[in-house]
Rosetta silent file (secondary structure, phi, psi, omega in degrees, C-alpha in Angstrom):
SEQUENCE: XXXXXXXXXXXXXXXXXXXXXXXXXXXXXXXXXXXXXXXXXXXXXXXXXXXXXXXXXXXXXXXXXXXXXXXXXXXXXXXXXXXXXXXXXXXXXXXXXXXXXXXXXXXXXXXXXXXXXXXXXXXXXXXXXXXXXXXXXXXXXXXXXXXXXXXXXXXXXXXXXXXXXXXXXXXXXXXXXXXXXXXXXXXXXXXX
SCORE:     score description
SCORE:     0.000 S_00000001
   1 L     0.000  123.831  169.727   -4.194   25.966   12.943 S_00000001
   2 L   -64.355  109.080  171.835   -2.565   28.870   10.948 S_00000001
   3 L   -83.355  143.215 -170.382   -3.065   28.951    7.316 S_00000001
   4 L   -71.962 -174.401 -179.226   -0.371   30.114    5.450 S_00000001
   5 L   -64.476  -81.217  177.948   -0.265   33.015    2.682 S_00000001
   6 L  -107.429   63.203 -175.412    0.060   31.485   -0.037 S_00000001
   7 L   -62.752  -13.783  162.385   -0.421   28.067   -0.528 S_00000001
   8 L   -40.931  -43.851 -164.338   -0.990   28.048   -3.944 S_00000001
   9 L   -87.905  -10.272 -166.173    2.074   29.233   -4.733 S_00000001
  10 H   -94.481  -62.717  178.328    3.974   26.286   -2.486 S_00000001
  11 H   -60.534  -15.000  164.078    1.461   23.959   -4.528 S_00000001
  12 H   -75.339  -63.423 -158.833    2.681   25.299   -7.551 S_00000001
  13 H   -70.628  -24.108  171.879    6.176   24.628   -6.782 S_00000001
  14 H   -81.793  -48.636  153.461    5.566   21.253   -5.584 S_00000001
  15 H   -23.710  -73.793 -177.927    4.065   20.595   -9.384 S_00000001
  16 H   -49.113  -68.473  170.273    6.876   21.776  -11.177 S_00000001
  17 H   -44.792  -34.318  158.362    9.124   19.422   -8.859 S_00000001
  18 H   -31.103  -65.078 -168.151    6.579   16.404  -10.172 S_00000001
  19 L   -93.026   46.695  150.881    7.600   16.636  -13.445 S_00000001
  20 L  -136.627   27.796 -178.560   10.882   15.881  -12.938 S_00000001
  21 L   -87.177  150.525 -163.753   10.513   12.684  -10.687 S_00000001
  22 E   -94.077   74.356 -162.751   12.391    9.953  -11.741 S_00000001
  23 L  -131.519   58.512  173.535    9.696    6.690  -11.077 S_00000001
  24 L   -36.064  -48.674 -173.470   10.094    4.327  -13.571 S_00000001
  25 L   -84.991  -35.553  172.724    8.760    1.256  -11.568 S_00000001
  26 L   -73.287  -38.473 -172.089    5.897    2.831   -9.229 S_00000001
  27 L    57.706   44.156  179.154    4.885    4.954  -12.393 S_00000001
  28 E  -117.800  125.603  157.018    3.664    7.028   -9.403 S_00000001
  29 L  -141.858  124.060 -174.674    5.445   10.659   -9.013 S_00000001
  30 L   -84.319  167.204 -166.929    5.412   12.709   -6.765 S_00000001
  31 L  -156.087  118.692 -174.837    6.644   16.576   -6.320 S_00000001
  32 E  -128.565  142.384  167.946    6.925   18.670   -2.448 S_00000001
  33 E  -129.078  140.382 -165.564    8.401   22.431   -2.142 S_00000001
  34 E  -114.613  112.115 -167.434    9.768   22.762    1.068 S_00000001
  35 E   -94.969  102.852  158.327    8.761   26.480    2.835 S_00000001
  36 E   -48.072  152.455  170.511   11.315   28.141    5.007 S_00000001
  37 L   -66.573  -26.382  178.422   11.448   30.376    7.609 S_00000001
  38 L   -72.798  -42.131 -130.478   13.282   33.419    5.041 S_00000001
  39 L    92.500    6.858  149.806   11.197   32.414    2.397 S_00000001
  40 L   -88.016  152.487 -159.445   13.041   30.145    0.795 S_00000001
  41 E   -96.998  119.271  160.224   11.510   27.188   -1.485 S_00000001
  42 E  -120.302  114.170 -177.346   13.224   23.918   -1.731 S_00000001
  43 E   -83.093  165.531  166.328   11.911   21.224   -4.249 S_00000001
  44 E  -159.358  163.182  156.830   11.973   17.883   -4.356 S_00000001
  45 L  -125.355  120.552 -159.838   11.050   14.457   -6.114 S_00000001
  46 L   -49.429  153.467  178.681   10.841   10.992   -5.845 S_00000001
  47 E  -146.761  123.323  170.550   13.879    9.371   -7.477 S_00000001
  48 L  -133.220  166.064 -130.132   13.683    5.792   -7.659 S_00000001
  49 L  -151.092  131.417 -163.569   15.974    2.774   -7.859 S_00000001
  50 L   -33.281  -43.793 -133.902   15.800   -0.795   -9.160 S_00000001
  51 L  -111.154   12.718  159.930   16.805   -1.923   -6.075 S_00000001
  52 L    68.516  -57.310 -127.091   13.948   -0.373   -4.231 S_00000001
  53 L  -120.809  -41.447  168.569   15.713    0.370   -0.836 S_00000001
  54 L   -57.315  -27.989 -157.903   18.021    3.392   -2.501 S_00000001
  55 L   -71.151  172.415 -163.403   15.189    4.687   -3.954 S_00000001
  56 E  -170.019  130.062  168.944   14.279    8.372   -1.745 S_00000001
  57 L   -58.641  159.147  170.346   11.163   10.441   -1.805 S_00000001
  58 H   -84.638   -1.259  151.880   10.193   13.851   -2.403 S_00000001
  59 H   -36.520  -64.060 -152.174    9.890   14.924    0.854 S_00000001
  60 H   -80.382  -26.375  159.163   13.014   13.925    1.957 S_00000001
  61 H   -36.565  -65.109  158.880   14.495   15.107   -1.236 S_00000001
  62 H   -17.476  -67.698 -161.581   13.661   18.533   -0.020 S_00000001
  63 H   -62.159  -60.938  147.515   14.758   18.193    3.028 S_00000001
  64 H    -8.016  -53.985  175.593   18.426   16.914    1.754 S_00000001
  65 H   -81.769  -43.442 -178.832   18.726   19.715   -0.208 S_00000001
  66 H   -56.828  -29.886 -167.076   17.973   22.460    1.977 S_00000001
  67 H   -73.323  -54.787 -177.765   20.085   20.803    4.905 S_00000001
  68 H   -58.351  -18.604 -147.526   22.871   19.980    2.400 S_00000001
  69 H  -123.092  -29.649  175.630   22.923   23.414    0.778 S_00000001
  70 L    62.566   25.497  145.368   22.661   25.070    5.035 S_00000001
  71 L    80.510   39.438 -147.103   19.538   26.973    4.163 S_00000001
  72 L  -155.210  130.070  164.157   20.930   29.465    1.958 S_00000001
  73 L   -17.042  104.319  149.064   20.538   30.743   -1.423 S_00000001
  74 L    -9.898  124.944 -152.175   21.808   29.651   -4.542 S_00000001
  75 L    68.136  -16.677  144.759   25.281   30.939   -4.866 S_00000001
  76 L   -66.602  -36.709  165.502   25.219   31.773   -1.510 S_00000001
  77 L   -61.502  -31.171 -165.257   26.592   28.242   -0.345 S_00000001
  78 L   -96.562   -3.160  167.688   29.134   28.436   -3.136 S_00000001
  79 L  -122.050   43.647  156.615   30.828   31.638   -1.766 S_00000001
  80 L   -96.774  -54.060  170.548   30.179   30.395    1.720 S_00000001
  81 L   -28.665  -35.555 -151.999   32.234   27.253    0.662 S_00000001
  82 L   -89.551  -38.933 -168.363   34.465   29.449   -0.994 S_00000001
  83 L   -88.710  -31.104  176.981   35.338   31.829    2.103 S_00000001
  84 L  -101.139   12.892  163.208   35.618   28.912    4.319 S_00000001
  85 L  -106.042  -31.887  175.399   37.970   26.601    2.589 S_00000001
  86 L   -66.771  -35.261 -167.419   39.869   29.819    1.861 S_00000001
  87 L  -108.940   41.663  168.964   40.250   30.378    5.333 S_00000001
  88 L    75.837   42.326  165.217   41.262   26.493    6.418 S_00000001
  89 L   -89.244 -162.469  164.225   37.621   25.166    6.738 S_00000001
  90 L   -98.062  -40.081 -162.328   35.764   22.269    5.392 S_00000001
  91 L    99.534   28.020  166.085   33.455   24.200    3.106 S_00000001
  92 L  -107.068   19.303  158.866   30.437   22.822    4.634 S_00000001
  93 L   130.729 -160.214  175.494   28.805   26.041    5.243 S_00000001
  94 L  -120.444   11.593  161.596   28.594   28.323    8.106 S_00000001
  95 L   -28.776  167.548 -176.960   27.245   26.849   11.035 S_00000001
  96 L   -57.080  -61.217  170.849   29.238   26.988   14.029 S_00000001
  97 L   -89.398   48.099  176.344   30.758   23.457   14.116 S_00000001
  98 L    29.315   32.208  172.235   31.519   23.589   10.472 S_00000001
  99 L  -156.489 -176.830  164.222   28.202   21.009    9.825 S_00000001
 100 H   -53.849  -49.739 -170.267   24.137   20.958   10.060 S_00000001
 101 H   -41.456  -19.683 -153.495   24.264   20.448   13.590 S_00000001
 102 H  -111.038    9.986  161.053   25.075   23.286   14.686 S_00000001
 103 L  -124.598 -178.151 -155.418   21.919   25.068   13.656 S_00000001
 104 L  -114.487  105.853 -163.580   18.562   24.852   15.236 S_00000001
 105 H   -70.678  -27.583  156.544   16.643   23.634   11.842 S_00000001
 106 H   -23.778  -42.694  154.766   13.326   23.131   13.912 S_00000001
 107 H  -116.210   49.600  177.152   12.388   26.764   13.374 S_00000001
 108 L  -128.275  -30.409  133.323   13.635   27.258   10.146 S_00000001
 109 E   -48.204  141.700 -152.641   10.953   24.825    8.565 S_00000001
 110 E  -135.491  -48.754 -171.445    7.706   26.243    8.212 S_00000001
 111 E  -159.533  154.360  162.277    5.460   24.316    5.936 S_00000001
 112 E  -130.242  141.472  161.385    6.015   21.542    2.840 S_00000001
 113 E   -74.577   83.684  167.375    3.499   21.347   -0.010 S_00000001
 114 E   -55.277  135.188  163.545    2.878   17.545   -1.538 S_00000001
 115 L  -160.948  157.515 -167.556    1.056   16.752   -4.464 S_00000001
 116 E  -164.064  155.627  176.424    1.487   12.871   -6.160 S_00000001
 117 L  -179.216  161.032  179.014   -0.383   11.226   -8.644 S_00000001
 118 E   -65.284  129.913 -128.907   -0.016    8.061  -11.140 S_00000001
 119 L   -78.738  -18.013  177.952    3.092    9.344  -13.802 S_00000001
 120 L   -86.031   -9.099  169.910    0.289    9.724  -16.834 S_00000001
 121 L   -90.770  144.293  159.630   -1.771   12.541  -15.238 S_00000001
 122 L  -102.690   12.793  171.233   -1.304   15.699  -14.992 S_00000001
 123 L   -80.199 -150.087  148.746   -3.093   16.546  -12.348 S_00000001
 124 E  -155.302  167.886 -171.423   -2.896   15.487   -8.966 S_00000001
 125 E  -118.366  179.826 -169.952   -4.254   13.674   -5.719 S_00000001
 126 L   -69.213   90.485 -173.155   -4.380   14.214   -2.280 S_00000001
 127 L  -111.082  101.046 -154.345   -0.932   12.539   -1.386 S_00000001
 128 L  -108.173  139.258 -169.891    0.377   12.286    2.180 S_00000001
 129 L   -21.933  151.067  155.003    4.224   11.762    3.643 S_00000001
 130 L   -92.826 -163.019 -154.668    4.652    7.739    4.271 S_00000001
 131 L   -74.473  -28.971 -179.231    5.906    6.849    7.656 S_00000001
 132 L   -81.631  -37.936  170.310    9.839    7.598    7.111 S_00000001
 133 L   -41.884  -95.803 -178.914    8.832   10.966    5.511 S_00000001
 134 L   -26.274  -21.127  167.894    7.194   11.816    8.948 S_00000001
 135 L  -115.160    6.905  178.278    9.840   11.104   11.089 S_00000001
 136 L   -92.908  -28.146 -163.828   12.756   12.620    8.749 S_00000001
 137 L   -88.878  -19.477 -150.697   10.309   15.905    9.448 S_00000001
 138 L   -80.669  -24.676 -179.981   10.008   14.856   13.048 S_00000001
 139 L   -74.753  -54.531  178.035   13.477   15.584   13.269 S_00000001
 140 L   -73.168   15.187 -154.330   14.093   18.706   11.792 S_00000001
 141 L  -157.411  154.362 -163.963   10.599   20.468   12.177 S_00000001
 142 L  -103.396  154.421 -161.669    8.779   21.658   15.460 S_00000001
 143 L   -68.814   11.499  163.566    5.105   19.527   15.861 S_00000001
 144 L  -119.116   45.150 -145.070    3.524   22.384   14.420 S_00000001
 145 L  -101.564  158.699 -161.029    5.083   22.423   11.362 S_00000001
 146 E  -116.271  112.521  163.771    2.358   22.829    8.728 S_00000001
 147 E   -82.759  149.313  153.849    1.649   19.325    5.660 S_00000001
 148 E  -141.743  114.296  154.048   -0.683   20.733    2.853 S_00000001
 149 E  -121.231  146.047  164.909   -1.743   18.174    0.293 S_00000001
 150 E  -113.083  168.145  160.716   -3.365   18.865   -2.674 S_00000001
 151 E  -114.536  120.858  158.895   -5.273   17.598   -5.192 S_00000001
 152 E  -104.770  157.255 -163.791   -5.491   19.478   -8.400 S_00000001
 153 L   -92.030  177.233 -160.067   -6.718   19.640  -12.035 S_00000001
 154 L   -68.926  -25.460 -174.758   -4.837   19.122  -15.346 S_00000001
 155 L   -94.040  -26.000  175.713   -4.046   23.093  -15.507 S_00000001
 156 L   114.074   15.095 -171.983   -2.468   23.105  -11.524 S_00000001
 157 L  -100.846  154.092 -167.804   -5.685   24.894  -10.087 S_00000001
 158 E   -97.729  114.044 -174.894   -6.147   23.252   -6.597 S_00000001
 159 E  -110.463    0.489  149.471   -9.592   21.236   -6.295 S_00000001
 160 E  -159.126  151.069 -171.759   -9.036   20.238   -2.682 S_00000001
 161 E  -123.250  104.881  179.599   -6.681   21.179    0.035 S_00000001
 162 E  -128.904  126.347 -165.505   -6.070   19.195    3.653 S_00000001
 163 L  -106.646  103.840  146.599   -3.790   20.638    5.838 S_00000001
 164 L  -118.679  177.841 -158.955   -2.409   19.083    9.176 S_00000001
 165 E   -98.991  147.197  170.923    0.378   20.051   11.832 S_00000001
 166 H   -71.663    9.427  169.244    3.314   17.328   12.065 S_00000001
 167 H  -124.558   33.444 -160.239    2.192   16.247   15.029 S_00000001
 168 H  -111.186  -63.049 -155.866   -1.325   15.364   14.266 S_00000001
 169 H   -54.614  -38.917 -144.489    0.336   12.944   11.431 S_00000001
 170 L  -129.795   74.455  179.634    3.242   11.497   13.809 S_00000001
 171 L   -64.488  -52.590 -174.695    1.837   12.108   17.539 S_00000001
 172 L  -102.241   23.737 -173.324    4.416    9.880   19.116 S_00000001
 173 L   -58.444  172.159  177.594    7.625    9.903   16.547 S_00000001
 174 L   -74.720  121.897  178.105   10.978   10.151   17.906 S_00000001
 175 L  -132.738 -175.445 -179.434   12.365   13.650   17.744 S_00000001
 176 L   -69.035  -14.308 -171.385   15.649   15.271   18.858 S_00000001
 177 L  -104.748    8.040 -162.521   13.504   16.653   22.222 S_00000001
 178 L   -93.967  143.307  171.595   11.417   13.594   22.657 S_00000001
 179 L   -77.136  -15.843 -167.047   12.683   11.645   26.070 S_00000001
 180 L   -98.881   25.285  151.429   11.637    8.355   24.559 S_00000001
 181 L   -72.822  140.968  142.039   14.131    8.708   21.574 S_00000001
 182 L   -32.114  120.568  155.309   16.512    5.848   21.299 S_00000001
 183 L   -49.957   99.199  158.174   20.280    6.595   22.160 S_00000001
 184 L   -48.882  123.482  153.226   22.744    5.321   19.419 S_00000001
 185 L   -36.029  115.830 -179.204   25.073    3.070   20.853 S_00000001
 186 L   -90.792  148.141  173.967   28.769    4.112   20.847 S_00000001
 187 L   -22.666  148.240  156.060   31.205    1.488   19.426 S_00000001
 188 L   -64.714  151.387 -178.663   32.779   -0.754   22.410 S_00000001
 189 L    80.733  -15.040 -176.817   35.814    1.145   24.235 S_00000001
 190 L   -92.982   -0.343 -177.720   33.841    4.579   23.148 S_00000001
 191 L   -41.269  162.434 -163.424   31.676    4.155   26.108 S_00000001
 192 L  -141.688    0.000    0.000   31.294    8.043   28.403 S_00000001
């Protein structure tokens, strides 16, 4: 297994995203930076919601944004939007088919950096993806996509590190290449 450069620095960024998690009711919060193939960082944080079922992780939070945003810079989406709406488009970036689909995001994720802990510390523990997390990555991320949770002290220095590949976590998830994914059903009369 390849360790990356700088995980520290991932683990940093996955901090900073902590202290903005919204988790009134778990009092748990969590914080992930999501590492690209360019080198771009995407954060995320749990945001949670009376009603439990709305509520959305920091994983996936990540993932959302980078996907939503079509892997691009800040300010780069907004004059991609800008140039394609100018020119009769949707504005939903520049993929091919005017959506996410149309790129291949599997090798454009590289690694995401976790760190979670109960909402009065500032430190953090060794905190790993739950079960939806792991198969939102299964989609978008090739099995050798690199998890790093930390744990860390009150200052953000990293007092243990465990690293596995996404397919060590999720060996048999569903993925867009797996033959044993499930078909969606088209509507009756939409049948092919």
């Amino acid at each position: 297994m390849t360790m990356l450069h700088d995980t520290s620095a991932l683990v940093r960024r996955a901090l900073e995203a902590r202290r903005l998690s919204y988790a009134p009711y778990s009092r748990y919060r969590v914080g992930a930076a999501l590492l690209c193939a360019d080198g771009r960082v995407y954060t995320g944080c749990n945001v949670e919601n009376a009603a439990f079922g709305p509520s959305i992780c920091a994983e996936r939070t990540a993932f959302v944004k980078a996907i939503s945003d079509g892997g691009q810079r800040q300010g780069e989406a907004e004059e991609t939007r800008r140039r394609t709406v100018g020119n009769g488009g949707s504005g939903d970036g520049d993929c091919e088919n005017g959506s996410g689909e149309g790129r291949d995001w599997r090798e454009y994720f590289k690694a995401i950096a976790i760190v979670g802990a109960p909402a009065e510390r500032q430190g953090s523990d060794i905190c790993t993806p739950c079960g939806v997390c792991r198969q939102v990555m299964a989609e978008f991320c090739a099995p050798d996509f690199q998890i790093l949770c930390a744990s860390t002290d009150e200052e953000g220095n990293i007092k243990e590190m465990k690293q596995w590949q996404l397919q060590e976590l999720l060996p048999e998830g569903f993925s867009p290449t797996s033959p044993t994914s499930p078909t969606p059903a088209l509507p009756k009369g939409r049948e092919t």
